[in-house]
ROLO-820996 format. One line per 2 residues: number of its first residue (from 1); their letters; for each residue x, y, z of C-alpha. Coordinates in Angstrom, 2 decimals. Layout:
// residues N
NUM) a) X Y Z | ...
This chain:
// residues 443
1) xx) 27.71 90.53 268.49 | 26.97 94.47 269.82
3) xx) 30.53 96.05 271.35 | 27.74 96.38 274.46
5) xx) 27.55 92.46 274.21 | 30.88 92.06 274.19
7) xx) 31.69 94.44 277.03 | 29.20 93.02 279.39
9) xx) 30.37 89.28 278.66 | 33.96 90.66 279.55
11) xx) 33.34 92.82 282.56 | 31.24 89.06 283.51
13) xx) 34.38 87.12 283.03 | 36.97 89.22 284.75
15) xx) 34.37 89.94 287.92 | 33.66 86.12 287.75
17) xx) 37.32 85.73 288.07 | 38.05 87.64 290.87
19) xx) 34.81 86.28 292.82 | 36.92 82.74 292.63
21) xx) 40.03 84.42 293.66 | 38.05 85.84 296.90
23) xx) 36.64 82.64 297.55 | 40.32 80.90 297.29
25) xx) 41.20 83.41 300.03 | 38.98 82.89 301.78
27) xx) 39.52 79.46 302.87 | 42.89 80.11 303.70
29) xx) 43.51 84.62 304.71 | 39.82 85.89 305.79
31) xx) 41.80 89.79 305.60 | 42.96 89.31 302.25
33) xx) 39.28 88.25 301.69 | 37.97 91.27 302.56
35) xx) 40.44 93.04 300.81 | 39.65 91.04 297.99
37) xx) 36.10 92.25 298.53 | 36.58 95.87 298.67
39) xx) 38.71 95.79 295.58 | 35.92 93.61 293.57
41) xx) 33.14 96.31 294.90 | 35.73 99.52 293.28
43) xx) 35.98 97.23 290.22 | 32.44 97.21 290.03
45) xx) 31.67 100.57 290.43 | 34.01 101.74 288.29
47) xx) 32.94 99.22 285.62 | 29.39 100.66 285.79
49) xx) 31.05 104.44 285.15 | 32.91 102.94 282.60
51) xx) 29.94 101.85 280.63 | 27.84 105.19 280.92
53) xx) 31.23 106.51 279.98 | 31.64 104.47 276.87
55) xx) 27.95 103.78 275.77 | 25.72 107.34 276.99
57) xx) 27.88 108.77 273.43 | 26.62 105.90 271.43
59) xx) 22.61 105.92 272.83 | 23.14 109.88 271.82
61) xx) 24.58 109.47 268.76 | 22.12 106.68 268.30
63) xx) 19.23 108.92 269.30 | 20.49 111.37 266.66
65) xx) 20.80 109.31 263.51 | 17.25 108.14 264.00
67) xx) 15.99 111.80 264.05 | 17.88 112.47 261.22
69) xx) 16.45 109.33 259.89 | 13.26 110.33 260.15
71) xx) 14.01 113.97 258.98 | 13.36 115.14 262.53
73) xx) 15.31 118.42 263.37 | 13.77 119.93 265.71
75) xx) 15.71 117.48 268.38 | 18.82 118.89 270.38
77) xx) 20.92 117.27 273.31 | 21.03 119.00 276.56
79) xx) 25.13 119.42 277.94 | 25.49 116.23 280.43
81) xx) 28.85 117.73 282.07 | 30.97 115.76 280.72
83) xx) 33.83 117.45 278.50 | 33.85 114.70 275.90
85) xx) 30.17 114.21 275.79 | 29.91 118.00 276.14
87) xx) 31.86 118.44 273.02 | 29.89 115.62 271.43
89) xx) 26.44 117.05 271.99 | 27.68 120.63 270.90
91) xx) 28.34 119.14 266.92 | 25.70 117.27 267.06
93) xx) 23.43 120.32 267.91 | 25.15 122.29 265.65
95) xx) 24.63 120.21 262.84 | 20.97 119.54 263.74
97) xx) 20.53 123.94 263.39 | 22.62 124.04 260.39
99) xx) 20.34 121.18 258.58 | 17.48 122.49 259.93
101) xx) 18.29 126.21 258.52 | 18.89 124.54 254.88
103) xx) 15.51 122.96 254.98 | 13.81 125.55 255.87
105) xx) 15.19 127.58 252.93 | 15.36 124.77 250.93
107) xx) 11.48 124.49 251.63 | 11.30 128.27 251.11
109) xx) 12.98 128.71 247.95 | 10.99 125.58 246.87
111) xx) 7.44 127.51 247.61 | 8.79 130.23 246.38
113) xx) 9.30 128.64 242.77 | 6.06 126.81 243.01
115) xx) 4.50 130.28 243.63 | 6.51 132.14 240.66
117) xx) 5.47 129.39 238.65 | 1.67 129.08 239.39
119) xx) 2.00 132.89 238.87 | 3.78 133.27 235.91
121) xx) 1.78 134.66 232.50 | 4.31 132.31 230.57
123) xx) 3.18 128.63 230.50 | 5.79 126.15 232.06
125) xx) 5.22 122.76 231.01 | 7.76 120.24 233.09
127) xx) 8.10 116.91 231.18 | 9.43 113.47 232.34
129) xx) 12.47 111.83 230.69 | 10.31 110.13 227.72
131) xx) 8.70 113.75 227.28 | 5.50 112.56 228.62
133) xx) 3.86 115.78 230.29 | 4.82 116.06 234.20
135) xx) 2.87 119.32 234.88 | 2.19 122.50 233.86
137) xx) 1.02 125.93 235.57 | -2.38 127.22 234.45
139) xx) -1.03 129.26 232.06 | 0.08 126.07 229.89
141) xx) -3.36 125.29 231.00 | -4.75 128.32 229.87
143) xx) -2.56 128.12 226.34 | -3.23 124.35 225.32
145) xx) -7.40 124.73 226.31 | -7.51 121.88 227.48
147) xx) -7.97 120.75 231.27 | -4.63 119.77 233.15
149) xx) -5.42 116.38 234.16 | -6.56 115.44 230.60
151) xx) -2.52 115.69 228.99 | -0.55 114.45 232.56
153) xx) 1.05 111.42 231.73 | 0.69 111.81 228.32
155) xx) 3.90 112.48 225.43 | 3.83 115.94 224.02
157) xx) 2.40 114.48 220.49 | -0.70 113.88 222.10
159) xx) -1.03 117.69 222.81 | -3.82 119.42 221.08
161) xx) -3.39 120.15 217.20 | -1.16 122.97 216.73
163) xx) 0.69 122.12 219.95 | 1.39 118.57 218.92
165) xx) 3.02 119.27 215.92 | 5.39 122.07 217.27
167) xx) 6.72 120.41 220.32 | 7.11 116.87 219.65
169) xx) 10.12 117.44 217.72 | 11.65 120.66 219.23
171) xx) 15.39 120.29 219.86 | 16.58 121.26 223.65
173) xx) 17.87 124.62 223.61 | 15.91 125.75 220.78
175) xx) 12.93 127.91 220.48 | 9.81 127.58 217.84
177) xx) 7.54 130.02 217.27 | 4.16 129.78 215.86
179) xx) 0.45 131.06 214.97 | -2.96 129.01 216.04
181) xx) -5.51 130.30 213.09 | -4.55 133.34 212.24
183) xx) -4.38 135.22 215.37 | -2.47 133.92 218.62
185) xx) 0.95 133.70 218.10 | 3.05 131.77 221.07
187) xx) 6.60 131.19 221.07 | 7.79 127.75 223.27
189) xx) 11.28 126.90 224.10 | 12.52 124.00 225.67
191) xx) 15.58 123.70 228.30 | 16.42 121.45 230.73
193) xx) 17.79 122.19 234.76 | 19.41 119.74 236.88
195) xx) 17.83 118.56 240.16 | 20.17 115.91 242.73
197) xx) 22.05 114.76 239.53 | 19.26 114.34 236.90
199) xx) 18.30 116.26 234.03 | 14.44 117.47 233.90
201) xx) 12.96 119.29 231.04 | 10.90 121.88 230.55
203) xx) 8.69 123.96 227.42 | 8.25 127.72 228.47
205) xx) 5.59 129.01 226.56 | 5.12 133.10 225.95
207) xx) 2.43 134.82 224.62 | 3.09 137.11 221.50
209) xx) 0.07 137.93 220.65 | -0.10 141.13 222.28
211) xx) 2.61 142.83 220.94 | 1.58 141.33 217.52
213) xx) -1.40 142.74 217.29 | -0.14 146.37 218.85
215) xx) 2.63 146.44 216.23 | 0.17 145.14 213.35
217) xx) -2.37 147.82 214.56 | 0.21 150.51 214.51
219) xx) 1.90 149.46 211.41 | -1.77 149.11 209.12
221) xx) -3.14 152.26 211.13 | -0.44 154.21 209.38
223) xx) -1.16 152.69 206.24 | -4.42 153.38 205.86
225) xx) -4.14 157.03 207.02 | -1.60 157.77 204.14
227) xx) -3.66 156.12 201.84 | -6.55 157.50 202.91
229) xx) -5.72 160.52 202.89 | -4.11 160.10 199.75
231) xx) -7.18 158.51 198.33 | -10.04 161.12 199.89
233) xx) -7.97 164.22 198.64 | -7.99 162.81 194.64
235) xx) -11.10 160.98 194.57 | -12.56 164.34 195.85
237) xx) -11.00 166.51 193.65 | -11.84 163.85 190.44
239) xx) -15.96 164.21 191.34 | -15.74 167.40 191.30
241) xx) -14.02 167.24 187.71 | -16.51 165.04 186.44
243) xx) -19.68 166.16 187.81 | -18.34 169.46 186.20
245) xx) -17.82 167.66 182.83 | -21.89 166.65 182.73
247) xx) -22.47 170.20 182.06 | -21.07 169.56 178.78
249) xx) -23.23 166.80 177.76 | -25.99 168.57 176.62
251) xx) -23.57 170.45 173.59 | -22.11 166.81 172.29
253) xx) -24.56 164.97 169.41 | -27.48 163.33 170.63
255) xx) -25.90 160.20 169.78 | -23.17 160.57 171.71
257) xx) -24.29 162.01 175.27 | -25.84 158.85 176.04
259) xx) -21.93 157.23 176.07 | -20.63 160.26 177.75
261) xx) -23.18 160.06 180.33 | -22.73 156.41 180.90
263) xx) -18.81 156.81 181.17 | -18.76 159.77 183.52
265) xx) -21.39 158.17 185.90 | -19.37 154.40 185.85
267) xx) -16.22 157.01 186.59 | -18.11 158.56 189.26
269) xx) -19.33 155.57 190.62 | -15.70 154.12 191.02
271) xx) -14.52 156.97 192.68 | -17.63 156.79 195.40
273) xx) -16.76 152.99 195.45 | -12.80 153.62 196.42
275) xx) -13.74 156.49 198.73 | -16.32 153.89 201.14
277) xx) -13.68 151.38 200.10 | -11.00 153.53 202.10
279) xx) -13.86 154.54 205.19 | -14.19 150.65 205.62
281) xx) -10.66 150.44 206.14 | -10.44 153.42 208.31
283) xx) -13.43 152.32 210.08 | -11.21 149.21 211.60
285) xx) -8.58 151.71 212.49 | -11.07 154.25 214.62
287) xx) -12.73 151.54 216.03 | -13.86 153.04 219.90
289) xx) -13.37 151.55 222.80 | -16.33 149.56 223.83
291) xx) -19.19 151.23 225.87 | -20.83 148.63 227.74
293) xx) -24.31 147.99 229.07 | -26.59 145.12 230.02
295) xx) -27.97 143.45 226.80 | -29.99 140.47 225.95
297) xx) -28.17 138.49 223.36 | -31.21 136.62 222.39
299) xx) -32.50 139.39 221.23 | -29.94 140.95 219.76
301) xx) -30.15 137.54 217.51 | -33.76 137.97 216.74
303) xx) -33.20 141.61 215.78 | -30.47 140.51 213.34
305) xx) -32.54 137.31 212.31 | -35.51 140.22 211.19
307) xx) -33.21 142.02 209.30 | -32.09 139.24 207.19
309) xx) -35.08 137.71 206.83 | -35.67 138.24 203.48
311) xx) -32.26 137.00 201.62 | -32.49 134.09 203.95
313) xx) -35.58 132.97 202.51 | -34.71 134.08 198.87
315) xx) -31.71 132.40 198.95 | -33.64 129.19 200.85
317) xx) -30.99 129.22 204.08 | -33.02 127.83 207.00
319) xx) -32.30 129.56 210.16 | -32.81 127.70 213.88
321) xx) -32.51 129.25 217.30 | -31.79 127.31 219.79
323) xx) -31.54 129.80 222.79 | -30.97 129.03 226.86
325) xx) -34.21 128.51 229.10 | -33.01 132.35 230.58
327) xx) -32.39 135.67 229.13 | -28.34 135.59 228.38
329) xx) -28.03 139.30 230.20 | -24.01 140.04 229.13
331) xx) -22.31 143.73 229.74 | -21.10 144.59 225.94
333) xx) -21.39 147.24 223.47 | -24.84 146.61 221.79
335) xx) -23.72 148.29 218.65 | -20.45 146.62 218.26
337) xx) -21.55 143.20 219.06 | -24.28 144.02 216.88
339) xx) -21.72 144.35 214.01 | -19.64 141.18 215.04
341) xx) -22.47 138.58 214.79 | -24.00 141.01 211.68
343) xx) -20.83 139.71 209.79 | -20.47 136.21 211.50
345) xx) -24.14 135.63 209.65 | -23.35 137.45 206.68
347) xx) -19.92 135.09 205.98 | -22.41 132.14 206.85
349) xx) -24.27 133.10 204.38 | -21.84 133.59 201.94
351) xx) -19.87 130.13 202.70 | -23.55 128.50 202.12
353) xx) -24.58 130.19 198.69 | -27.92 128.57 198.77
355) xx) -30.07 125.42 200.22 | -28.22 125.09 203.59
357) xx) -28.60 126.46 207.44 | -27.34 128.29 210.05
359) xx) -28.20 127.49 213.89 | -27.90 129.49 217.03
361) xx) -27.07 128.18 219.90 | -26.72 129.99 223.81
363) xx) -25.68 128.57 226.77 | -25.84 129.87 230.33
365) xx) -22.96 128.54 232.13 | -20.61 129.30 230.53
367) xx) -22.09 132.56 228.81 | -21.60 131.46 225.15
369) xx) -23.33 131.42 221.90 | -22.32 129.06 219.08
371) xx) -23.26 130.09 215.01 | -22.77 126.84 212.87
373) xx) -23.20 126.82 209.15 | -23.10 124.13 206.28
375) xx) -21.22 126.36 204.43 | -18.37 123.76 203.45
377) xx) -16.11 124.18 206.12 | -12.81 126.41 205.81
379) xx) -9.68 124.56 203.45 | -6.75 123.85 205.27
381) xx) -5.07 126.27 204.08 | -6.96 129.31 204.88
383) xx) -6.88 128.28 208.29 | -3.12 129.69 209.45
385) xx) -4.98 133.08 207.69 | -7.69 133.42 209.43
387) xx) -8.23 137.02 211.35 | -4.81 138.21 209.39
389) xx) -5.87 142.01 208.16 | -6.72 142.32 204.53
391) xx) -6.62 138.85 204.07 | -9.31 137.45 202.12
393) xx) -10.85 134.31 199.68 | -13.27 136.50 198.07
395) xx) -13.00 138.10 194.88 | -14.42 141.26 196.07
397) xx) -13.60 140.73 199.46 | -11.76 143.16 201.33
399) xx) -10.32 141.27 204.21 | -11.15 143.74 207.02
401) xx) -14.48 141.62 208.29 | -12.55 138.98 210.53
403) xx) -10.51 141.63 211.52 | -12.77 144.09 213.09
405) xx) -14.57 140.67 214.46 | -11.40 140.23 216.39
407) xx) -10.62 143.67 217.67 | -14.03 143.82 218.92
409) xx) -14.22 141.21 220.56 | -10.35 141.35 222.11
411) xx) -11.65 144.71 223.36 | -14.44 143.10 225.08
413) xx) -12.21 140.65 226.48 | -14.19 138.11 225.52
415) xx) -12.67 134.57 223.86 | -13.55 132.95 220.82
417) xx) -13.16 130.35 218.05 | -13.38 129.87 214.49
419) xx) -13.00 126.13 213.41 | -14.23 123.75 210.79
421) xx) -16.08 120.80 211.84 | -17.36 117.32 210.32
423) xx) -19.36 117.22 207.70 | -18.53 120.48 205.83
425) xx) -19.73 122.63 208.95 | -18.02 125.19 210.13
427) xx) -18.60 126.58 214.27 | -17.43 130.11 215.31
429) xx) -18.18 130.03 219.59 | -17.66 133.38 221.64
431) xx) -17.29 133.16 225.43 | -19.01 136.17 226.91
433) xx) -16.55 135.40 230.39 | -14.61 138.55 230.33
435) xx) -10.51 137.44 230.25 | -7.84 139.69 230.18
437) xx) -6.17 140.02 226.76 | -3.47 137.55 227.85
439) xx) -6.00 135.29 228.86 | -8.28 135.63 225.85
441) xx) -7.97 132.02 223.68 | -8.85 131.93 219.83
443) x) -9.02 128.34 218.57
């Protein structure tokens, strides 16, 4: 039963009450009737002021809890005149601003982070509390390569490749860091932050790569001018000694100058050898900034497909085109990217030795093309390698090829890929959509 219940019943009973005692005196004092009368209308009256009194505070505070109830704070209480209900309204609407201030910058600081991290160039990946993905800002996105909704819901060892391996086992509060092929490096740590009294984790993901490359650059770019100018300055001076020595073959026994001939011009030869050895190197180091202009990659792929034309067929390496239904118009450096898919076909052709193919394929949308060879694929454990400077399988291979393939194409700001594939095939893919260099992804 409601204390309103209960106070009507009794304000019932005691009028009820004195309605019988009026009635008893009436039958026997008619004045002390009407007195009787006059004091049950007062008792009345001030019954009714009694319950406003008592019950106006608890429809208010009634009122209130149901707008806080339904998160409503916009609701205030206008002053009745009445000191206690005065007092009571002027909490109540203090309360109501002070909750309604907290929201608001509750709700602000709460867009705010949202913002910072939709924003951020670091990947935030929030997982759930059996590390099964949550969310993650489009830099994650951007990182992993794969599309958000495809890992939500999903544990962190489903991740692609690299990613899987890394993060399924990294201890809270500790940081791995790590290199995709050869060439992006990231570094991921995990933490946790509490929200109303449960822990949430989180992976923050930064890019190295960058500053990688900028110190690598700057660390082999001082290398190779020591060396080569090291290497220029004797190999120079050692021509010039043996060209002189030729003039001396002519006074040695017929017998002999053939030798001497033969061993001067092998010396010679060397020395030429080391010298364009040292210009290739320098070559990745001088490497201009690209000067860009409206090319046709298709035929920038016929061009290149005309020039090697002839070891393709001696060698018996089939070569298919398989180009868009339009003209793939990019803005590049024609001679660079001339260079870049010049040594993407000439490692094809290397991988494949003899009795295999290489296709070509362009796309529109996105701009891409795709080289695939049966060359054998690339052993896992040249993969971690791939791109690093002066790194190479070959016996005569100087390890700068992938390298200026990368620079170039960095410069460009244009993504790519070099992975093996069933089969024994092996795919390198360049995106012609023009990233910045934080947004550029090598698989």
């Amino acid at each position: 039963m409601t204390l309103r219940t209960k106070f009507i019943l009794f304000a019932v009973f005691i009028h009820g009450l004195l309605g019988a005692l009026a009635w008893y005196l009436l039958q026997h004092n008619k004045y002390l009737f009407l007195v009787m009368e006059l004091l049950i209308i007062g008792s009345v009256l001030v019954t009714v002021q009694l319950y406003q009194a008592f019950f106006k505070p608890l429809t208010l505070i009634r009122a209130g809890i149901e707008s806080i109830r339904d998160k409503d704070f916009s609701t205030k209480f206008m002053a009745v005149g009445q000191q206690e209900l005065d007092e009571l309204v002027n909490v109540y609407n203090r309360m109501i601003d002070q909750l309604r201030h907290e929201r608001v910058a509750q709700a602000e600081k709460h867009f705010l982070l949202e913002k910072l991290i939709q924003a951020s160039p670091a990947g935030i990946i929030l997982l759930g509390f059996d590390n099964q993905v949550e969310s993650l800002n489009p830099a994650a996105e951007r990182f992993l390569g794969v599309p958000a909704k495809s890992v939500l819901g999903k544990h962190v060892g489903q991740l692609p490749e690299v990613w899987a391996q890394q993060l399924k086992n990294l201890p809270t509060g500790q940081s791995v860091t790590f290199r995709i092929h050869g060439t992006w490096t990231y570094r991921c740590h995990r933490a946790h932050f509490l929200d109303r009294g449960f822990q949430h984790y989180f992976i923050l993901i930064e890019e190295l790569t960058e500053a990688i490359l900028k110190n690598e650059r700057q660390a082999y770019e001082k290398v190779i001018r020591m060396m080569s100018h090291e290497v220029n300055n004797s190999a120079g001076a050692i021509n010039s000694i043996l060209g002189s020595l030729q003039y001396y073959a002519p006074q040695l026994q017929p017998d002999d100058q053939q030798d001497f001939e033969h061993i001067l011009q092998v010396a010679i030869d060397r020395n030429t050898n080391l010298s364009r050895f040292m210009a290739n190197f320098a070559e990745v180091v001088r490497l201009p900034k690209p000067k860009k202009t409206l090319v046709d990659v298709h035929d920038l792929v016929r061009r290149l497909h005309r020039l090697l034309q002839p070891e393709l067929q001696r060698r018996h390496i089939t070569f298919t085109c398989t180009f868009a239904p339009q003209p793939l118009l990019v803005q590049l450096d024609e001679q660079q990217m001339e260079q870049v898919l010049l040594n993407i076909f000439k490692n094809a052709m290397e991988a494949i030795e003899a009795d295999g193919g290489i296709e070509v394929t362009t796309q529109q949308e996105p701009p891409s093309i795709t080289i695939t060879d049966t060359g054998g694929g690339i052993p896992e454990e040249v993969l971690p390698h791939l791109f690093t400077p002066f790194y190479s399988t070959k016996e005569t291979g100087q390890g700068i090829g992938l390298t200026m393939i990368r620079d170039i194409l960095v410069n460009h700001g244009f993504s790519f890929s070099l992975k093996p594939l069933p089969d024994g095939l092996t795919c390198f893919r360049i995106n012609f959509k023009q990233e910045k260099l934080s947004a550029i992804k090598v698989d």
